[in-house]
C-alpha positions as CSV (number, residue, x, y, z in Angstrom):
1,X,-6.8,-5.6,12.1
2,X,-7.8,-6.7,8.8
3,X,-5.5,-5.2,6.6
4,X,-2.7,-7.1,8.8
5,X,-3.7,-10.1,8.0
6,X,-4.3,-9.1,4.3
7,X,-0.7,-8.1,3.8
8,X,0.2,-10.7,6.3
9,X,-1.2,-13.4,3.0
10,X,0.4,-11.4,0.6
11,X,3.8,-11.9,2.0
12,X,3.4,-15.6,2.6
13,X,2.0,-15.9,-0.7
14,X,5.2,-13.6,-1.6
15,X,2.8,-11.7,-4.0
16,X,4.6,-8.4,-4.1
17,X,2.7,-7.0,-6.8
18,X,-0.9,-7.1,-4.6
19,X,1.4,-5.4,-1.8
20,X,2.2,-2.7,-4.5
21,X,-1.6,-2.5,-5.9
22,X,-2.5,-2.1,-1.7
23,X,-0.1,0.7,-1.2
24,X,-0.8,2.4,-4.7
25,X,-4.9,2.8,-3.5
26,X,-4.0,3.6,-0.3
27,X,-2.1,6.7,-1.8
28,X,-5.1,7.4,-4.2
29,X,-7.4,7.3,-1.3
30,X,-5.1,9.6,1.1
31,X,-5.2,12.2,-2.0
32,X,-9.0,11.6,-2.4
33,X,-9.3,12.6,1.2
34,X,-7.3,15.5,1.0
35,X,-9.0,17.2,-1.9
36,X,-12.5,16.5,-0.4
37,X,-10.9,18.2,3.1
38,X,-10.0,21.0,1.4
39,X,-12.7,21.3,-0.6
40,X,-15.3,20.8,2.2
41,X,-16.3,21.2,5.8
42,X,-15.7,17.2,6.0
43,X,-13.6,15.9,8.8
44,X,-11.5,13.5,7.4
45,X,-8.7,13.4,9.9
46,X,-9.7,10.0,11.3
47,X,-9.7,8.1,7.7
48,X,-6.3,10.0,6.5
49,X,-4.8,8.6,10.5
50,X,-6.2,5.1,9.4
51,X,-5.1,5.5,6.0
52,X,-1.9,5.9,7.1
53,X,-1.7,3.2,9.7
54,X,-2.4,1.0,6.6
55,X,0.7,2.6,4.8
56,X,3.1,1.3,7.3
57,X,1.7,-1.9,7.7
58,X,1.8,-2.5,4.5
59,X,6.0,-1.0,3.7
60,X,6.5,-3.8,6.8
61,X,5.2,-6.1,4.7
62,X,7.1,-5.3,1.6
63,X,10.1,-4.8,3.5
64,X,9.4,-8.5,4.9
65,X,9.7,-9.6,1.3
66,X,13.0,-7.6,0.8
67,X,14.5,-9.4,3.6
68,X,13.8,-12.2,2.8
69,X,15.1,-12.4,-0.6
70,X,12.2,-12.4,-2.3
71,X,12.9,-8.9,-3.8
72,X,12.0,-10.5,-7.3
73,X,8.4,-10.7,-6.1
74,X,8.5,-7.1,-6.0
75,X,10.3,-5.8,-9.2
76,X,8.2,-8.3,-11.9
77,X,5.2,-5.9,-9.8
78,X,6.7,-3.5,-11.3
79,X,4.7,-2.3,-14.9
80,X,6.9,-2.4,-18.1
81,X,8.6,0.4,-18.7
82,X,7.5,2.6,-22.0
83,X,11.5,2.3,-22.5
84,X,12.2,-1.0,-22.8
């Protein structure tokens, strides 16, 4: 599948901020699907199932960066916080 080799790159490259960005328009997408489901006669069951196949493969892919060590990948992803 493409997307496994997509986050497969972005852990080699340890680019935990791309994994993030993949994960945060997957969710977008899943709600976009949703909303035009329940606003609709659209069957959208097969695209939610693939959308969430791409979920997992992608938290494997961050979790691959977690162990190994290269949690700091992940958390400068993160935005600023307002806060700080």
């Amino acid at each position: 599948m493409a997307i496994e080799q997509i986050v497969d790159a972005y852990v080699r490259l340890k680019d935990g901020r791309a994994l993030l960005d993949l994960r945060a328009h997957r969710h977008r997408l899943i709600v976009d699907l949703n909303k035009l489901r329940s606003d609709s006669d659209y069957n959208v069951s097969l695209a939610l199932g693939k959308m969430a196949e791409d979920l997992a493969i992608i938290n494997v892919g961050i979790e691959q960066l977690e162990a190994q060590g290269d949690i700091g990948a992940i958390v400068r992803a993160l935005p600023a916080s307002p806060w700080s």
